[in-house]
C-alpha positions in Angstrom: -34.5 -21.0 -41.9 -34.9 -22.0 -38.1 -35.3 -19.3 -35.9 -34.2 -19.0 -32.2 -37.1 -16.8 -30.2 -35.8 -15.6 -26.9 -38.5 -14.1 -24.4 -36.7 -12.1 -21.9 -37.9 -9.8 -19.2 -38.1 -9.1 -15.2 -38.8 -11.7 -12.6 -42.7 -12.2 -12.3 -43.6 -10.4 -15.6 -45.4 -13.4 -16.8 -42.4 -14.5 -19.1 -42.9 -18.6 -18.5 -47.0 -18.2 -19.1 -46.0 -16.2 -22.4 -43.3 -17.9 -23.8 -45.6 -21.3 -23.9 -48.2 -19.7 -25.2 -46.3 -17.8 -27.9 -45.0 -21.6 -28.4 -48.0 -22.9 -29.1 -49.6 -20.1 -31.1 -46.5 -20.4 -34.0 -47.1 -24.5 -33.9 -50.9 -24.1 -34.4 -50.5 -21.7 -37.2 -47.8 -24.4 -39.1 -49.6 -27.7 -37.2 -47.9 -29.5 -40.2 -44.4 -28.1 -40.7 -42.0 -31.1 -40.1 -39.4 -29.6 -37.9 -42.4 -28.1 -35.7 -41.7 -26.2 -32.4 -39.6 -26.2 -29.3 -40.4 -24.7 -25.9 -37.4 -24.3 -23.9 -37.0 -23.5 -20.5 -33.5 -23.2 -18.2 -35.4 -22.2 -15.3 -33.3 -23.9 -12.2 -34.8 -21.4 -9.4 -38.9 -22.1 -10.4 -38.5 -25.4 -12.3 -40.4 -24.5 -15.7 -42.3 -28.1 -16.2 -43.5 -28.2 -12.3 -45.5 -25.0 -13.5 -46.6 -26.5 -16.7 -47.5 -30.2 -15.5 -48.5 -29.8 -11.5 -50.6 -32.6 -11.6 -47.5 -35.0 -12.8 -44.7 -36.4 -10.3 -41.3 -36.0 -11.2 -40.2 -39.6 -12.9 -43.3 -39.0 -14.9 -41.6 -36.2 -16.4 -38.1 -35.3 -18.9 -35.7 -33.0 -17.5 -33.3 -31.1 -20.0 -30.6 -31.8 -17.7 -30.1 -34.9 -19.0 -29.3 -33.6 -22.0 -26.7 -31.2 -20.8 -24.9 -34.0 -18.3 -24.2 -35.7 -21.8 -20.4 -35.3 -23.6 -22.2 -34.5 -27.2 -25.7 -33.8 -27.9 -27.3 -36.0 -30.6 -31.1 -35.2 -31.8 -32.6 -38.6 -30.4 -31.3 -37.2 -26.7 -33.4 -33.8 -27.6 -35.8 -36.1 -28.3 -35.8 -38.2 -25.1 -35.5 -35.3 -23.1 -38.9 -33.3 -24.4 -42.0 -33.6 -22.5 -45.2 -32.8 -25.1 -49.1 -32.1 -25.4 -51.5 -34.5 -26.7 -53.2 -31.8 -28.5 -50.6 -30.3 -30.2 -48.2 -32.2 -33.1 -44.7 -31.7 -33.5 -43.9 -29.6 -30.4 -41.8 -30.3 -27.6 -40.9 -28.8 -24.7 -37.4 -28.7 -22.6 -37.0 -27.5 -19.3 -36.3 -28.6 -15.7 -38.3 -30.8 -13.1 -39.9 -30.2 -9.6 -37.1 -31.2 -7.2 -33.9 -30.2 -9.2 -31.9 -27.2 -8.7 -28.6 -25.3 -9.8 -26.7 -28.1 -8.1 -28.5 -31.1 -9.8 -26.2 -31.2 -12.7 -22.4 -30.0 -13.5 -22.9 -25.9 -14.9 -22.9 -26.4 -18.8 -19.6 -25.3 -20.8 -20.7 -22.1 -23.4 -19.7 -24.9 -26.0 -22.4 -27.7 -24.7 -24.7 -24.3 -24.6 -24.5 -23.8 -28.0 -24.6 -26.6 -28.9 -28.0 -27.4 -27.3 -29.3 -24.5 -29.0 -28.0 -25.4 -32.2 -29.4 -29.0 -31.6 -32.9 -27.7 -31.7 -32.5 -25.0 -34.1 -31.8 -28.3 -36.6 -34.8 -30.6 -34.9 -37.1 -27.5 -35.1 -38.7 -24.4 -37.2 -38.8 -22.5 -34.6 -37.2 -22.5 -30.9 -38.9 -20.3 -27.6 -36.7 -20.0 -25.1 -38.0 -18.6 -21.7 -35.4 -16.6 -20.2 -34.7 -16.1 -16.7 -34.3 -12.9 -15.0 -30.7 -13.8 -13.4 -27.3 -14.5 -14.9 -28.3 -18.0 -16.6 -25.7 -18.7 -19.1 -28.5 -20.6 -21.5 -30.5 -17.5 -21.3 -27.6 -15.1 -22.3 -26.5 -16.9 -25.2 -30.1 -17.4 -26.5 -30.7 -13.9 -26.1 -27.2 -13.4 -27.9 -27.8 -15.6 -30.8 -31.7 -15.3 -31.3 -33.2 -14.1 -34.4 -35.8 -12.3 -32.7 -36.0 -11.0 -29.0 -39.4 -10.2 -27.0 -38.7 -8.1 -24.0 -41.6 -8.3 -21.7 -42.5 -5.8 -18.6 -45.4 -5.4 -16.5 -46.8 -2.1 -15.3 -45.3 -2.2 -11.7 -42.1 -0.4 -9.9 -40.6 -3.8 -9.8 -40.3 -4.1 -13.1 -39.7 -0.7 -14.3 -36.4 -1.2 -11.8 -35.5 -4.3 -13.7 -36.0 -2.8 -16.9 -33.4 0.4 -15.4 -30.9 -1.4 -14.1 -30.3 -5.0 -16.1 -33.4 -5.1 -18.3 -31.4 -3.1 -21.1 -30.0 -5.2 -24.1 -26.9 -5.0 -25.5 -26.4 -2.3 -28.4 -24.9 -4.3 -30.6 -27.7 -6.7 -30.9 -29.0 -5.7 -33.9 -31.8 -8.5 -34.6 -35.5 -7.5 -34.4 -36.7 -6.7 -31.0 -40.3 -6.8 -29.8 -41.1 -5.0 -26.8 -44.3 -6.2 -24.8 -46.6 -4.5 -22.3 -47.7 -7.4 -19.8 -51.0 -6.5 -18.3 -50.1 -9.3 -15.6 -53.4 -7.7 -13.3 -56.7 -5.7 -13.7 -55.3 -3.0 -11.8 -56.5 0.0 -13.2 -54.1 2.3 -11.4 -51.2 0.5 -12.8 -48.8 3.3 -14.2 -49.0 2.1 -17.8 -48.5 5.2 -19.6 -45.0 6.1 -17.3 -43.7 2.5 -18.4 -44.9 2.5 -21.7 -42.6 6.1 -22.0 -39.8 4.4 -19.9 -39.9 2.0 -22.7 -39.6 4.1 -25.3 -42.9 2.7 -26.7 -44.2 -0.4 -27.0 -45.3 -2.9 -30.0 -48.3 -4.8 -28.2 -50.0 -4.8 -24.7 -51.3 -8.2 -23.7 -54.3 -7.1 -21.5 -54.9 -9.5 -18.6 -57.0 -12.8 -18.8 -59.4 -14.3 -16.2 -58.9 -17.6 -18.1 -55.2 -17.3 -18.1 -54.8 -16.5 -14.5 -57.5 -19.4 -14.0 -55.4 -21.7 -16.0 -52.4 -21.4 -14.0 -54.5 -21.9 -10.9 -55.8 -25.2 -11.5 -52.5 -26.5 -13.9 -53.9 -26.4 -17.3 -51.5 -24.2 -18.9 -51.0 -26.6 -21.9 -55.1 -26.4 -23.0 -56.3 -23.8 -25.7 -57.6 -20.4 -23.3 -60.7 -19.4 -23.8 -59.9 -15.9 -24.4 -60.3 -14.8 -27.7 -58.6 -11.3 -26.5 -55.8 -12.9 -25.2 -55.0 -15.0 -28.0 -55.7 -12.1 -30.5 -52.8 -10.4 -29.3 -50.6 -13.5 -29.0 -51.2 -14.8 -32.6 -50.4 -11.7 -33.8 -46.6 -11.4 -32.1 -46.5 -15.5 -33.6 -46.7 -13.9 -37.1 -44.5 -11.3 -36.7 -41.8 -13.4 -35.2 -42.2 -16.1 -37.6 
């Protein structure tokens, strides 16, 4: 059965950087699986694929939104619309370009919502959908209709207020929940231990990476890291969301 993955958590908790690399994890452990995996990103404040591809201009690039503009979605438009990496087969990745914004395209319906989701739950095993922090209606319904949700949080007071005041899911969400500690820094005065009890425990700490941080820097986000650590700790969420 395909399975919808939403990553959810406060703004600048490293959900985007995550989310790809959880992606990517779950296709190289099935590199052969026909329907292969999606990486989707609604991101209209911090366009996801201007993170991912810097070095690209914009008509080099796919946006999502063309997919959304569209009466009915049909697999070859999902198709169209997804931007990839040479290393990687069967994976795919949705999202918006440098340059647009919330008033690019007409606001999607709940019905065309769904319906992109349910578009590439049928072209793909597996679907990871980046969240965003604000009231994004692709984000809430992917949160509402995932099979599995990862909330992420970082050891800072920002994010500890998120996770207070709108960080919270919905009780009646009754799907498997993963809750991830984010070590976004090396700061090793960060109050882990008062978010981890704020939390009510968590599942897995991702500790921070050199190479992930020096990925981002110079645009690379889409090679393998070089951080064996790292990548420990992401392949194992990939198996237990999978």
């Amino acid at each position: 059965m395909a399975k919808l993955i939403a990553v959810c958590g406060a703004p600048a908790s490293g959900k985007t950087t995550f989310s790809l690399k959880l992606a990517m994890e779950i296709n190289s452990l099935e590199p052969d699986k026909e329907g292969g995996t999606v990486f989707l990103s609604p991101d209209l404040v911090v366009p996801s694929m201007s993170l991912i591809y810097p070095r690209c201009k914009k008509e080099e690039l796919y946006s999502m939104g063309t997919v959304i503009d569209k009466t009915e979605i049909y697999r070859n438009d999902l198709l169209r619309s997804m931007n990839g990496i040479k290393t990687l087969r069967n994976f795919g990745m949705l999202g918006f370009v440098c340059g647009e914004n919330r008033y690019s395209y007409p606001s999607p319906t709940e019905d065309k919502v769904m319906e992109l989701l349910s578009g590439c739950k049928q072209l793909a095993d597996y679907t990871v959908v980046d969240c965003c922090s604000g009231d994004d209606l692709i984000s809430r319904l992917a949160i509402a209709n995932a099979e599995v949700i990862v909330q992420l949080i970082s050891p800072d007071i920002k994010s500890a207020a998120y996770y207070s005041s709108c960080g919270e899911l919905p009780e009646e969400l009754t799907v498997r929940r993963i809750k991830l500690l984010n070590m976004t820094d090396a700061n090793r005065y960060a109050p882990v231990a008062e978010i981890t009890a704020q939390m009510k425990g968590v599942d897995y700490t991702l500790p921070h990476s050199e190479a992930l941080k020096q990925q981002m820097l110079t645009g690379t986000l889409t090679e393998r890291l070089n951080d064996n650590s790292y990548r420990k700790v992401v392949k194992a969420i990939a198996q237990a969301v999978m």
